[in-house]
matplotlib code that plots the C-alpha trace (Angstrom):
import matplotlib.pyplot as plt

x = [9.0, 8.9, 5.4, 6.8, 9.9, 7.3, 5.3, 8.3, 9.4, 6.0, 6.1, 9.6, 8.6, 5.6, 7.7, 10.7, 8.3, 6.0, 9.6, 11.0, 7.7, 8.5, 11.9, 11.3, 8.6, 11.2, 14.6, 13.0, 15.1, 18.4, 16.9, 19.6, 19.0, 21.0, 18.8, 15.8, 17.1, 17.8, 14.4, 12.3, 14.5, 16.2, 19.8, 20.8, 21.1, 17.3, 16.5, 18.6, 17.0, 13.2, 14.5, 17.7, 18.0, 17.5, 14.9, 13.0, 12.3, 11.6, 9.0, 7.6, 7.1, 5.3, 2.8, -0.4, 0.3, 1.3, -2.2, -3.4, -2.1, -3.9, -7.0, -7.2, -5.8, -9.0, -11.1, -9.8, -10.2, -14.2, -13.3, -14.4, -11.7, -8.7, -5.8, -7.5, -7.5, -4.0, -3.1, -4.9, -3.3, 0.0, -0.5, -1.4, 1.8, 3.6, 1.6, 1.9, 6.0, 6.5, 4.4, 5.7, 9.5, 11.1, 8.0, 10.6, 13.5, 11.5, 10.4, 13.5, 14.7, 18.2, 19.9, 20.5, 19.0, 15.8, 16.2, 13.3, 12.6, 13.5, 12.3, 11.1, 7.5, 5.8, 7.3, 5.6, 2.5, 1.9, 3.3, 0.4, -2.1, -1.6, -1.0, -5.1, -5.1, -2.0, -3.7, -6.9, -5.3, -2.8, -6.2, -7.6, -4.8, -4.3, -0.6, 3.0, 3.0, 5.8, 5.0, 5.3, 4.1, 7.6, 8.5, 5.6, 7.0, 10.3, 9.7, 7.7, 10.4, 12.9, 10.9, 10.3, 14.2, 14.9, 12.3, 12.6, 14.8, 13.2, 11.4, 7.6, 8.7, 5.0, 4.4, 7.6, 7.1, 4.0, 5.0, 7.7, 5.1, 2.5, 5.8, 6.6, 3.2, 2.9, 6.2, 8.3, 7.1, 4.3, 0.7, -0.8]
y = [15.9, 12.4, 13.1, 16.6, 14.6, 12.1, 14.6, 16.2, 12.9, 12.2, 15.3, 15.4, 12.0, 13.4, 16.4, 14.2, 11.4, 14.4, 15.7, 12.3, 12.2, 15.0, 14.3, 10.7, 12.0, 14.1, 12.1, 8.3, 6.2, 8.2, 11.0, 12.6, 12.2, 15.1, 17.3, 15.9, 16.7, 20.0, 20.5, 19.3, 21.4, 18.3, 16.9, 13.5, 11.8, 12.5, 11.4, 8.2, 7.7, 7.7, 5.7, 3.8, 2.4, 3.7, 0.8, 2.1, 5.3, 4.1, 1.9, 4.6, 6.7, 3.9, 2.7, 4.2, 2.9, -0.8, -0.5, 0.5, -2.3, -4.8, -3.5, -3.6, -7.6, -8.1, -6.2, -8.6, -11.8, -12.6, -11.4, -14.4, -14.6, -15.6, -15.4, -11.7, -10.9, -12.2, -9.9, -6.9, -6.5, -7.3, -4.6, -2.6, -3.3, -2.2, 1.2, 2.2, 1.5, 3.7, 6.7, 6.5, 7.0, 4.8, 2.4, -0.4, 0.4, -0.3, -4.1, -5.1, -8.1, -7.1, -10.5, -9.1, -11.5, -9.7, -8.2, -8.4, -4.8, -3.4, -6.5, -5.7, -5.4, -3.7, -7.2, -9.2, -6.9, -7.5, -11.2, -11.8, -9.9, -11.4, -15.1, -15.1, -14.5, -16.5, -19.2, -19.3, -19.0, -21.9, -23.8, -23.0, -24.4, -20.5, -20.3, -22.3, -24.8, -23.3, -19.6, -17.3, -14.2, -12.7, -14.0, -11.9, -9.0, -9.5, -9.7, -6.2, -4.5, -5.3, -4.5, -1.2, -0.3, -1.2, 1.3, 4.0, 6.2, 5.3, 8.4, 6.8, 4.6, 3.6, 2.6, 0.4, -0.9, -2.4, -3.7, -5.7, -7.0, -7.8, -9.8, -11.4, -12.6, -13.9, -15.5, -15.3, -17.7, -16.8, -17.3, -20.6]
z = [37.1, 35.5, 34.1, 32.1, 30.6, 29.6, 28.1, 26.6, 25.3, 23.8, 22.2, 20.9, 19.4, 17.3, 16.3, 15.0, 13.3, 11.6, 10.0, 9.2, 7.4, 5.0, 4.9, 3.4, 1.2, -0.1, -0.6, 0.6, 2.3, 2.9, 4.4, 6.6, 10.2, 10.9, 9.0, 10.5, 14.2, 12.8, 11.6, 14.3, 17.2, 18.8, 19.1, 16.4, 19.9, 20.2, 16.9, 17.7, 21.2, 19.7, 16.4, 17.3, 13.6, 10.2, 9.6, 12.9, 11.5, 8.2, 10.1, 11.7, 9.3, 6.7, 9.6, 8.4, 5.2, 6.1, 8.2, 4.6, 3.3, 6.0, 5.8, 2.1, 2.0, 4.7, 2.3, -0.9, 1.2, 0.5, -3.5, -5.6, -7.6, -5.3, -7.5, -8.7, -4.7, -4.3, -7.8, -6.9, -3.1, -5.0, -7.2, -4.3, -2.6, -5.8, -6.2, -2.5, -2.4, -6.3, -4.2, -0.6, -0.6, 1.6, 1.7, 0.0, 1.9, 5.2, 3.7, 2.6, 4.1, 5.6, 6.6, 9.7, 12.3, 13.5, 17.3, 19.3, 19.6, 16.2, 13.5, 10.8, 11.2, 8.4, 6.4, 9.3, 9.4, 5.5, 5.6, 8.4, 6.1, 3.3, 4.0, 4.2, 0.4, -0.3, 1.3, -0.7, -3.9, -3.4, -1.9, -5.8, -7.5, -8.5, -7.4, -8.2, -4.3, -2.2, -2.5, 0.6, 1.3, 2.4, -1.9, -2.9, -0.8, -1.9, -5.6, -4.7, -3.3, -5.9, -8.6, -6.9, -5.9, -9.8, -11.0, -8.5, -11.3, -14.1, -15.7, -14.5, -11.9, -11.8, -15.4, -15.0, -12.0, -13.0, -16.5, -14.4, -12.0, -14.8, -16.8, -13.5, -12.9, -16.4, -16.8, -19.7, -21.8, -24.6, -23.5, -25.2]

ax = plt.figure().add_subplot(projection="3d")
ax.plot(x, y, z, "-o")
ax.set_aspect("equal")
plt.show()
């Protein structure tokens, strides 16, 4: 009997996390979990069970991409130019949080002290990806001394939740990164 609820569990699991899924796709971050239970044929109190927190689900259901994400900072690493690396996995960041809803909302930093079971590990996944490239450009002299991954991420994110109404959230989202990147004061 253990061995069915496990299989039930497992399954329950896929069918909740394949309709959060769509769910985020279609209204991001505050997808109702209610309607999600509803969907996939199981109770909120199963929802809750498989994905005790909002940021759990969230996490969940950006996975593949964060592993997107990793892989393509690994790919950037042996690029020649390291601030262009560092850059181009920024911008990468930035592209993959406009088009997957709820992307942000799963990085954002909380203030809630992390819990061993539920931190907030697509930040650490990226933060451990990209600290290779963060690394090497601060090595070339091609970043300010003091920057961290999780202030790249950050900046990200909050250029992302400001642009996520704008009419091309995308076009925006990278004219703030690119003025970010530059700085405000006039090129000399």
């Amino acid at each position: 009997m253990p061995e069915s609820r496990r299989a039930d569990a497992r399954r329950n699991h896929a069918r909740v996390l394949a309709v959060a899924e769509a769910e985020v796709a279609a209204h991001g971050a505050t997808a109702s979990l209610e309607q999600i239970a509803r969907i996939a044929g199981v109770g909120s109190a199963t929802v809750r069970r498989h994905f005790p927190t909002r940021r759990a689900l969230l996490e969940a259901v950006s996975r593949t991409r964060i592993e997107a994400l990793s892989a393509r900072a690994r790919d950037l690493i042996g690029e020649g130019d390291s601030r262009a690396a560092l850059l181009a996995w920024l911008d990468d960041v930035v592209a993959y949080c406009v088009t997957a809803r709820g992307l942000a909302a799963a990085l954002t930093y909380d203030g809630s002290t992390p819990d061993p079971v539920h931190q907030n590990s697509c930040s650490t996944a990226l933060e451990v990806a990209g600290a290779p490239l963060l690394e090497r450009a601060a090595r070339d002299g091609a970043v300010q001394p003091g920057v961290t991954v999780a202030d790249l991420i950050t900046l990200a994110v909050g250029i992302v939740l400001a642009t996520e109404h704008h009419p091309d959230p995308a076009a925006r989202a990278d004219r703030l990164l690119r003025l970010a990147v530059a700085g405000l004061s006039p090129q000399s």
